[in-house]
LODREN-778636 format. One record per residue: x, y, z of N, C-alpha, C in turn; residue in three letters. Coordinates in Angstrom, 3 decimals. Layout:
residues N
      n_u      n_v      n_w     ca_u     ca_v     ca_w      c_u      c_v      c_w type
        X        Y        Z        X        Y        Z        X        Y        Z  Ala
...
end
This chain:
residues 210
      n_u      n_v      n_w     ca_u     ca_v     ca_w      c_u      c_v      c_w type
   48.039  -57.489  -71.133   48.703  -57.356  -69.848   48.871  -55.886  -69.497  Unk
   49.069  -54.993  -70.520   49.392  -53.472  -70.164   48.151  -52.883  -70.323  Unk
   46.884  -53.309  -70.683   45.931  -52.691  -70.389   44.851  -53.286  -69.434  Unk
   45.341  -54.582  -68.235   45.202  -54.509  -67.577   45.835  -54.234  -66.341  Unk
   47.287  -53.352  -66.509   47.981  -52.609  -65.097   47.460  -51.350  -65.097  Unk
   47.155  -50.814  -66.533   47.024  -49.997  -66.339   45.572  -49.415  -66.000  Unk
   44.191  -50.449  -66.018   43.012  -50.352  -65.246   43.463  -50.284  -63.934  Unk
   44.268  -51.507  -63.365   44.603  -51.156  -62.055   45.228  -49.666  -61.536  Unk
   46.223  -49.157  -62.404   46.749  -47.770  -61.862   45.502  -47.065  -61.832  Unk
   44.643  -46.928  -62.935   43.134  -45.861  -62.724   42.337  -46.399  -61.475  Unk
   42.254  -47.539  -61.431   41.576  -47.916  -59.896   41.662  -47.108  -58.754  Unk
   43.249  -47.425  -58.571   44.045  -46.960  -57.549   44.028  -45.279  -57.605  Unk
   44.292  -45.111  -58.427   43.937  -43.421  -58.401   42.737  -42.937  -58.009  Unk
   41.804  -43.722  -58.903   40.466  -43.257  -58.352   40.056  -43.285  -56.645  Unk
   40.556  -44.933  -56.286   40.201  -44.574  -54.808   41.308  -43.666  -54.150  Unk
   42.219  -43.731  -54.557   43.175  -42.679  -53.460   42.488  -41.031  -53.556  Unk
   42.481  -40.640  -54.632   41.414  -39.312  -54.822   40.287  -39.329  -53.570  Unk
   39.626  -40.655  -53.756   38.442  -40.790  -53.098   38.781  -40.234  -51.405  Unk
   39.755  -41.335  -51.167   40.269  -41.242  -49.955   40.675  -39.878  -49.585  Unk
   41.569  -39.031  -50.076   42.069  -37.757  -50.288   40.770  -37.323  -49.937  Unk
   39.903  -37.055  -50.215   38.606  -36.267  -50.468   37.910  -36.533  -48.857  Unk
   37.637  -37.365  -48.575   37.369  -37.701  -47.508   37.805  -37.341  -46.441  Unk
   39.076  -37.818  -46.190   40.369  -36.940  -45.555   40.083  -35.315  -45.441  Unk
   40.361  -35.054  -46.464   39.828  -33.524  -46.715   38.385  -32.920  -46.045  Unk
   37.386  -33.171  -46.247   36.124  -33.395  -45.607   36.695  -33.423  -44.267  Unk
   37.109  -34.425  -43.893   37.003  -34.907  -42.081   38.069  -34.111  -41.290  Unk
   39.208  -33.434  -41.916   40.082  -31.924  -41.546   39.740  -30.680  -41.764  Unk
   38.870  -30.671  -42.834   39.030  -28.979  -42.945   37.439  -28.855  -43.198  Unk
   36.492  -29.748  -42.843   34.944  -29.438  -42.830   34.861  -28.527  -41.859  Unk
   33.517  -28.335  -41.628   33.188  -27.156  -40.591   32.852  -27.590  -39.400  Unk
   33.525  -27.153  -38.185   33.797  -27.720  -36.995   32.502  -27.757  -36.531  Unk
   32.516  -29.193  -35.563   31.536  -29.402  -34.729   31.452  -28.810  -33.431  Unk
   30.423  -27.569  -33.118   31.024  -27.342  -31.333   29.655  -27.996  -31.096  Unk
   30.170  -28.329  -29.383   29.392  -29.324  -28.612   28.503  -28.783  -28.000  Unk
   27.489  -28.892  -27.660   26.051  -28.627  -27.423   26.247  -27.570  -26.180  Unk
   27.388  -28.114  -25.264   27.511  -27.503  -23.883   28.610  -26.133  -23.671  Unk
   29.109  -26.500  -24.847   30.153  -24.955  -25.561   29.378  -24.024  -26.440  Unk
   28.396  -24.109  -26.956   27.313  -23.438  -27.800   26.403  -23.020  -26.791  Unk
   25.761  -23.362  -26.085   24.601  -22.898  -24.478   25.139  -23.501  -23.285  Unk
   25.547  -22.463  -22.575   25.442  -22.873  -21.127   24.270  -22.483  -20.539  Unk
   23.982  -23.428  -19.568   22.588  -23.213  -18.616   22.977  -22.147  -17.954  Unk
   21.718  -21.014  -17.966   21.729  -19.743  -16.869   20.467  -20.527  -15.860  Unk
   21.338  -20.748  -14.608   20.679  -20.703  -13.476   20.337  -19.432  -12.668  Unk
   18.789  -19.944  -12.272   18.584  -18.881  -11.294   18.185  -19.505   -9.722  Unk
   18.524  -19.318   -9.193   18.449  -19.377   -7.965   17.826  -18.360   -7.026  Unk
   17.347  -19.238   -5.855   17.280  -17.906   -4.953   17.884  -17.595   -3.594  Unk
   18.329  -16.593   -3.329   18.962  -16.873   -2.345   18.198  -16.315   -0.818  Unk
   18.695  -17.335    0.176   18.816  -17.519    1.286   18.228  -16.147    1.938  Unk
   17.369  -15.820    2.231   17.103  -14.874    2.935   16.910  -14.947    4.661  Unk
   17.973  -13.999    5.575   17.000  -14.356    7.106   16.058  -13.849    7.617  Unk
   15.150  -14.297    8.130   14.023  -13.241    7.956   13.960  -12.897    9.336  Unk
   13.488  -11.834    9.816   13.474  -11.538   11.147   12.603  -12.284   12.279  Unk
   13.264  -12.336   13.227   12.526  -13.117   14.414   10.965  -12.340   14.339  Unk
    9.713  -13.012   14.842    8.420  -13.099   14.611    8.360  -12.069   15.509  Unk
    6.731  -11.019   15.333    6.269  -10.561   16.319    6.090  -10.813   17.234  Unk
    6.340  -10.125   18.340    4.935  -10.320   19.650    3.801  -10.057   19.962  Unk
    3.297   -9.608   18.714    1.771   -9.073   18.801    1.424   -9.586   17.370  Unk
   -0.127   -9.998   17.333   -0.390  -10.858   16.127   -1.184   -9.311   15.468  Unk
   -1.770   -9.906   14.347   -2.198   -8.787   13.474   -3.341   -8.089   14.116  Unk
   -4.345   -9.402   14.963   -5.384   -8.764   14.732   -5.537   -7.907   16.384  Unk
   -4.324   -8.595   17.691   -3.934   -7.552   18.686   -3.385   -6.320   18.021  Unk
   -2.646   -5.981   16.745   -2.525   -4.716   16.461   -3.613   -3.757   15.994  Unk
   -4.740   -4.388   15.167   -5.937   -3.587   15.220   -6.681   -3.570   16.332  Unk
   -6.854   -4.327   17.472   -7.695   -4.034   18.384   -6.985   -2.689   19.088  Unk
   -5.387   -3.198   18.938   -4.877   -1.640   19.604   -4.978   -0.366   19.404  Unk
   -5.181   -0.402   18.068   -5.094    1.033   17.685   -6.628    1.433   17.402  Unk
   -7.683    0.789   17.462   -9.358    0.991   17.996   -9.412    1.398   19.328  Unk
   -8.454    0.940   20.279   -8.218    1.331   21.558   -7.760    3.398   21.739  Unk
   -6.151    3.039   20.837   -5.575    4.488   21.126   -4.714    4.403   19.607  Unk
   -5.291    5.406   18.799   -4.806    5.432   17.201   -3.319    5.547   17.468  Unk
   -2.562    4.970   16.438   -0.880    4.559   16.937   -0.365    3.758   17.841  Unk
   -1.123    3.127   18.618   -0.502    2.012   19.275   -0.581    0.423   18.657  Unk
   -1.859    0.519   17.723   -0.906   -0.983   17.422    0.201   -0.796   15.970  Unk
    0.372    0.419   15.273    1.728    0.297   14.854    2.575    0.718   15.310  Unk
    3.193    1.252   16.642    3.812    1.730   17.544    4.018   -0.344   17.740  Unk
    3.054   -0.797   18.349    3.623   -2.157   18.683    4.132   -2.817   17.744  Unk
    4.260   -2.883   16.529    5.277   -3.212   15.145    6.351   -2.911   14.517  Unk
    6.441   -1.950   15.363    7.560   -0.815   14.881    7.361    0.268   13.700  Unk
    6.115    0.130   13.412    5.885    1.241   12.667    6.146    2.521   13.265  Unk
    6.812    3.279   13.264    6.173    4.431   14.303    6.069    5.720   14.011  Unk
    6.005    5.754   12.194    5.587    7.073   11.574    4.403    7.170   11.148  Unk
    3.776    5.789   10.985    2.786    5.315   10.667    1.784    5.682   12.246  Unk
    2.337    5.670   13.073    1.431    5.499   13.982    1.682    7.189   14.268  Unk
    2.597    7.474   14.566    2.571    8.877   14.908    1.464    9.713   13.713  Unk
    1.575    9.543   12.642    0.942   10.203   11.443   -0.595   10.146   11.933  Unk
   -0.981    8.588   12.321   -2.356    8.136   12.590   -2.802    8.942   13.692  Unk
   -1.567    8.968   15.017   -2.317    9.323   16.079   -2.439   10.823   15.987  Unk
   -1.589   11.558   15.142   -2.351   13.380   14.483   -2.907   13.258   14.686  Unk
   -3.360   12.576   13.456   -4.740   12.748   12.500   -6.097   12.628   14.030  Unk
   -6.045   11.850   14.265   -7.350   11.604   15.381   -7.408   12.571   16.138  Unk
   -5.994   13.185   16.866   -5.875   14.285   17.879   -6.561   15.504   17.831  Unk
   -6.299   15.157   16.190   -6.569   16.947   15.964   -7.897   16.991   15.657  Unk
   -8.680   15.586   15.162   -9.599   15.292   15.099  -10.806   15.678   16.496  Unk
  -10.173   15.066   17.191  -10.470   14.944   18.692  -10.791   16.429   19.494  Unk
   -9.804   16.962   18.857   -9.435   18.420   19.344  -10.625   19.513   18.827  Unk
  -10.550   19.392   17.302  -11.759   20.016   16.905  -12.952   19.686   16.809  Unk
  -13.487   18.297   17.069  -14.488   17.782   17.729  -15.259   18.995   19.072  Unk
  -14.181   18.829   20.138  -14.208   19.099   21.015  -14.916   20.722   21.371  Unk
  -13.664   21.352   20.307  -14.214   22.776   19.864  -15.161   23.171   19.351  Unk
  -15.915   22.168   18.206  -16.848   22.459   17.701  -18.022   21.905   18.768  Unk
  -17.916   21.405   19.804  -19.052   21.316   20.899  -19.419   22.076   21.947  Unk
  -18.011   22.799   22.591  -17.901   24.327   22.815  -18.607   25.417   22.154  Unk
  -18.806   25.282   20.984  -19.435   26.430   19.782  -20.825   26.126   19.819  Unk
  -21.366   24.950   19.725  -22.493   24.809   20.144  -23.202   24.723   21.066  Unk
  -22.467   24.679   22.057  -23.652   25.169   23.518  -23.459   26.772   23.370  Unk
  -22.265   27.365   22.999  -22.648   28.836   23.015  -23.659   29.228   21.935  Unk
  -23.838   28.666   21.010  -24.786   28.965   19.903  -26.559   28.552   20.550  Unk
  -26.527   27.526   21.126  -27.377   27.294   21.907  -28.052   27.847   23.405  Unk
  -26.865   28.488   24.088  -27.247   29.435   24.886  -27.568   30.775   24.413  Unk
  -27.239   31.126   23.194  -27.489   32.330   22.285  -28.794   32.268   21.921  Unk
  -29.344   31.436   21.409  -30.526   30.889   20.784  -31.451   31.150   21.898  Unk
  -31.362   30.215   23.015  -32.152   30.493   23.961  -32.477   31.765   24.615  Unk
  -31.379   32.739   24.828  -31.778   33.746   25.077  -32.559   34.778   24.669  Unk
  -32.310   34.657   23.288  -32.609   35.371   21.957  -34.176   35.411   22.469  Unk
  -34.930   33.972   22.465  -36.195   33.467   22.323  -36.597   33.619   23.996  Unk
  -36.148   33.930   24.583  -36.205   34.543   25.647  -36.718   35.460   25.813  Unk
  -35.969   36.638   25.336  -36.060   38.024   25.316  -37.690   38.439   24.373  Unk
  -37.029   37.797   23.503  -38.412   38.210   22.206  -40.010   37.523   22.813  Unk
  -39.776   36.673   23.627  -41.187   36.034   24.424  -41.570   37.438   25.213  Unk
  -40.687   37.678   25.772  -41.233   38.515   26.923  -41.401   40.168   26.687  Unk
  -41.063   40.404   25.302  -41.566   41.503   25.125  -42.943   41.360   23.985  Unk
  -42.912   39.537   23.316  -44.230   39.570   23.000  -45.165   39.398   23.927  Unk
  -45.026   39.227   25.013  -45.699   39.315   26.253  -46.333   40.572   26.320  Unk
  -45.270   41.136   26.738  -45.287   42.690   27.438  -46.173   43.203   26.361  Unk
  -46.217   43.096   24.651  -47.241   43.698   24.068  -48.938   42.907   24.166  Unk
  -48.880   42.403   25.233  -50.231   41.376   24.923  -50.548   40.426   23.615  Unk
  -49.288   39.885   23.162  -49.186   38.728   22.053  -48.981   37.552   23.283  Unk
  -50.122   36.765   23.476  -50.123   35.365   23.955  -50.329   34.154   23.547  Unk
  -50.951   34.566   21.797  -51.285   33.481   21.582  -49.823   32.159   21.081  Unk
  -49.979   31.236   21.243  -48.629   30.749   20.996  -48.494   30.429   19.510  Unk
  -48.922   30.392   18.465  -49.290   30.490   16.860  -48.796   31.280   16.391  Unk
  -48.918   32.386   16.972  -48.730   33.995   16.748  -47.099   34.451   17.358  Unk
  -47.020   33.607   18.425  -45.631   34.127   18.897  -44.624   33.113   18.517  Unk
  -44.820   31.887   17.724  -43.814   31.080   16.954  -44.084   31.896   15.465  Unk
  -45.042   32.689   15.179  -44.998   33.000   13.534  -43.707   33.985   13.877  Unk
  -44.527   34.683   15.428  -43.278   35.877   15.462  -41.958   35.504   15.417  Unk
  -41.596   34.331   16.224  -40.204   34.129   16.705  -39.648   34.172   15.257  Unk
  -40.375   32.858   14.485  -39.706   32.651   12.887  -39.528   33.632   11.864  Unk
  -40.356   34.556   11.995  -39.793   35.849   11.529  -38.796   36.756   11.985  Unk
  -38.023   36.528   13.330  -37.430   37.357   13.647  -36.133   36.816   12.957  Unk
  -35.071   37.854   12.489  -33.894   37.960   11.306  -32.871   37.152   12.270  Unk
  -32.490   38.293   13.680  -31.560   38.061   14.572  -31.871   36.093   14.992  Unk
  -33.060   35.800   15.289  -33.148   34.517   15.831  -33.058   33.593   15.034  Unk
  -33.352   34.146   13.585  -33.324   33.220   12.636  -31.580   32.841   12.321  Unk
  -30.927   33.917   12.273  -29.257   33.949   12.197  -29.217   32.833   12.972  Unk
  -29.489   32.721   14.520  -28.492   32.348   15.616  -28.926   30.688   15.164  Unk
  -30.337   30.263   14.898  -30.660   29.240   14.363  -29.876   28.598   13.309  Unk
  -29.613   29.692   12.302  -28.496   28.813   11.182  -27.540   28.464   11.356  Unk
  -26.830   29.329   12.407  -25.518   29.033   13.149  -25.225   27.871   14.017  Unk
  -26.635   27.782   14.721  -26.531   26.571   15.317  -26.625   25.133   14.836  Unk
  -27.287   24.955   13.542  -27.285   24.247   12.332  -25.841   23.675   12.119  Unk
  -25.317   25.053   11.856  -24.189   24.682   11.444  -23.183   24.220   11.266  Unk
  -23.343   24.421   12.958  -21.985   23.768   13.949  -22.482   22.491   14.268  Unk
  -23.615   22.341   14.397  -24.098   20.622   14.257  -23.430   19.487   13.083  Unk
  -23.906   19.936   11.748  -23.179   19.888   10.561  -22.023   19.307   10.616  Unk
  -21.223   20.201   11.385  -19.916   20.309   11.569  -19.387   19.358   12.377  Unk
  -20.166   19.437   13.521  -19.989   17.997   14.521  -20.152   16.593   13.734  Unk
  -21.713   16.619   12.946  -21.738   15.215   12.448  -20.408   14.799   11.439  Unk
  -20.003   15.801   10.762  -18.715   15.460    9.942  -17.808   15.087   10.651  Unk
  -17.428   15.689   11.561  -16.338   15.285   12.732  -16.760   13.948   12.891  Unk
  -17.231   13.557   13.812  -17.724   12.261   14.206  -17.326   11.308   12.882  Unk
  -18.087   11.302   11.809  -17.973   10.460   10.621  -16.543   10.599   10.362  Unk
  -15.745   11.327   10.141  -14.349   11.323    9.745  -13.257   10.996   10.302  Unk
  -13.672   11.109   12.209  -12.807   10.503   12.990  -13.132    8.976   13.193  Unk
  -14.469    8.142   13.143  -15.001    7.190   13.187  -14.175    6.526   11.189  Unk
  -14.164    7.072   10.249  -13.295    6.376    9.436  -11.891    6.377    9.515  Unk
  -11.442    7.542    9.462  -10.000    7.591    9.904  -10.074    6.082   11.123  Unk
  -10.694    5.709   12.241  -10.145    4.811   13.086  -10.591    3.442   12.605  Unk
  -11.012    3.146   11.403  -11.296    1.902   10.946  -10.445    2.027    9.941  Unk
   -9.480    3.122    9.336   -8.054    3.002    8.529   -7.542    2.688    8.884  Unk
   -6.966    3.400    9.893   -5.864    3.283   10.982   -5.775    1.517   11.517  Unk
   -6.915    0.866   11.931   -7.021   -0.169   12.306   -6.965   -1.307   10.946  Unk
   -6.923   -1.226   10.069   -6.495   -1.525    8.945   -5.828   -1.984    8.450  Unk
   -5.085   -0.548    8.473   -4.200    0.213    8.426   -2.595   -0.963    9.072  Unk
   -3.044   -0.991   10.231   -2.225   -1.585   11.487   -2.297   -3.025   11.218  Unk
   -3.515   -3.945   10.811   -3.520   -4.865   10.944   -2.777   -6.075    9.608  Unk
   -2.321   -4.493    8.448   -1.927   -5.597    7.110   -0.585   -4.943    7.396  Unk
    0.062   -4.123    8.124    1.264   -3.858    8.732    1.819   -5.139    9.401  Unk
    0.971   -5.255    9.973    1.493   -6.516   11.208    1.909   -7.497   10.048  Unk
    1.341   -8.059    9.169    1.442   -9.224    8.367    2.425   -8.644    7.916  Unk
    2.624   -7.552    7.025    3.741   -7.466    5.885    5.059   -6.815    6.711  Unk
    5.348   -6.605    8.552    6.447   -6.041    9.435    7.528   -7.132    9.035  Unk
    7.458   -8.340    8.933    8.643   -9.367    9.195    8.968   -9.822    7.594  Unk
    8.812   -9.177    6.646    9.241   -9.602    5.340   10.848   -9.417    5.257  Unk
   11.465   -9.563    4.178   12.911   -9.412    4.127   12.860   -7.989    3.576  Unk
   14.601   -7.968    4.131   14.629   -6.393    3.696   14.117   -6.023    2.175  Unk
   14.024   -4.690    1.478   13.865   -4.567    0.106   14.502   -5.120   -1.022  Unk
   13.739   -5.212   -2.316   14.043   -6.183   -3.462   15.870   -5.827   -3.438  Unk
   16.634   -6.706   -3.605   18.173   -6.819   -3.638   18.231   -8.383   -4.940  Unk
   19.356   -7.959   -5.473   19.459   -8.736   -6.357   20.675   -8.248   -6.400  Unk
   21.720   -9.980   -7.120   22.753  -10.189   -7.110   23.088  -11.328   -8.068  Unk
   24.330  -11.186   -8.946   24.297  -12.193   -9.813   25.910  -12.654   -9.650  Unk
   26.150  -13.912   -9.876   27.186  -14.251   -9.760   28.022  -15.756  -10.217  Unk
   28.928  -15.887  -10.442   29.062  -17.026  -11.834   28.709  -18.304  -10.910  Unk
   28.330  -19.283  -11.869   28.288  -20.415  -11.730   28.763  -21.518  -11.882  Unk
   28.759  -22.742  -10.950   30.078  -23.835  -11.450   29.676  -24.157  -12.502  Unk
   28.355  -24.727  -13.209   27.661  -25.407  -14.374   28.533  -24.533  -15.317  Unk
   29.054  -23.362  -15.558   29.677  -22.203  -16.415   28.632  -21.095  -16.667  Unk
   27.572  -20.784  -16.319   26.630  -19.670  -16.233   26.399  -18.852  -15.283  Unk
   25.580  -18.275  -14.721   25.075  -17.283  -14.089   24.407  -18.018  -13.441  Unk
   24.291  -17.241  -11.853   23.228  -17.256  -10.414   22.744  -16.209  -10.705  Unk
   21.287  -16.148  -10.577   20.582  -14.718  -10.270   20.005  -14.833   -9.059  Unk
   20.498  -14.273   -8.014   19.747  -14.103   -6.468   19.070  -12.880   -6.487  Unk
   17.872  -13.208   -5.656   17.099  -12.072   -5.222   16.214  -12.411   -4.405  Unk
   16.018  -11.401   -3.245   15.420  -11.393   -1.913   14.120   -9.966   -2.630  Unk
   12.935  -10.339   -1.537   12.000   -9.448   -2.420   11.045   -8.824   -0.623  Unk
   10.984   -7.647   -0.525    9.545   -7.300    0.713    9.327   -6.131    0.513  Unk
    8.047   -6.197    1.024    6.992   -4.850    0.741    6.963   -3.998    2.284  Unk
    7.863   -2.916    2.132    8.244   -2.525    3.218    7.047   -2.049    4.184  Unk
    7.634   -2.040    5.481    6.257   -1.505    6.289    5.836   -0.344    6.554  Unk
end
């Protein structure tokens, strides 16, 4: 009889230990945090941008404009440093064009005279044959000068021409990817700010200025 109460007292001990232990475990183990206290979602968002009311002139009326008169079709976009810059450039273009065509009729009335003069005194020496009076002319130093000069300023013209003729297919270009990129939102801005979920908004507005 006393050595079976007293299996029962070891029983009982044993599971109460057990229990104890368990207990123990399920209070002072290592806490569980919850999935949504360990990571909150970072949202990004974007925000709301207004974008400006549309042109009145489409892209490709801004390049026909400024093929017309350099700076007017970004003058019609509101570009208008862009266009002022453009319409220099051509002016002055224009300008020394102009000058350098001035230089060549005087180089050309020079020329002519030159070959003028030198005819008529190969004349005056009885040189008629015309073989003889182009060997002469091409030997002469002075006529040969006025010849290189006149070369020169030709030269000078064809560069003109070519440089004002690219400059106005920039410019028109130039004007016409303006027009597309005039109505973007203002420049990259970014802004962050909390969120109900418990994280972060990241806003940002983005344009490629004109």
């Amino acid at each position: 009889m006393k050595s079976k109460l007293r299996r029962a007292i070891r029983c009982n001990a044993v599971f109460s230990g057990a229990l104890a232990s368990a207990l123990s475990l399920t209070v002072y183990g290592p806490a569980v945090t919850p999935i949504a206290a360990q990571e909150r979602p970072v949202v990004v968002s974007m925000a709301q941008v207004d974008l400006p009311p549309p042109l009145s002139i489409s892209p490709g009326g801004a390049f026909r404009r400024t093929l017309i008169l350099p700076g007017w079709g970004h003058a019609a976009i509101g570009s208008y440093t862009r266009g002022g810059f453009y319409f220099g450039i051509q002016t002055a273009t224009v300008f020394t064009l102009l000058r350098t065509r001035v230089r060549i009729g005087e180089s050309q009335d020079r020329v002519g005279f030159r070959e003028t003069v030198l005819r008529a005194q190969y004349t005056s020496q009885g040189v008629t044959n015309p073989e003889e009076v182009q060997g002469r002319l091409d030997a002469d130093e002075g006529l040969s000068d006025l010849v290189r000069l006149l070369d020169s300023r030709k030269g000078q013209q064809e560069d003109l021409i070519a440089f004002g003729l690219f400059m106005l297919l920039i410019s028109g270009a130039d004007a016409y990817v303006s027009a597309h990129l005039a109505r973007f939102p203002e420049p990259l801005d970014l802004g962050i700010e909390p969120s109900p979920l418990g994280g972060v908004d990241l806003g940002f507005k983005i344009s490629i200025p004109n």
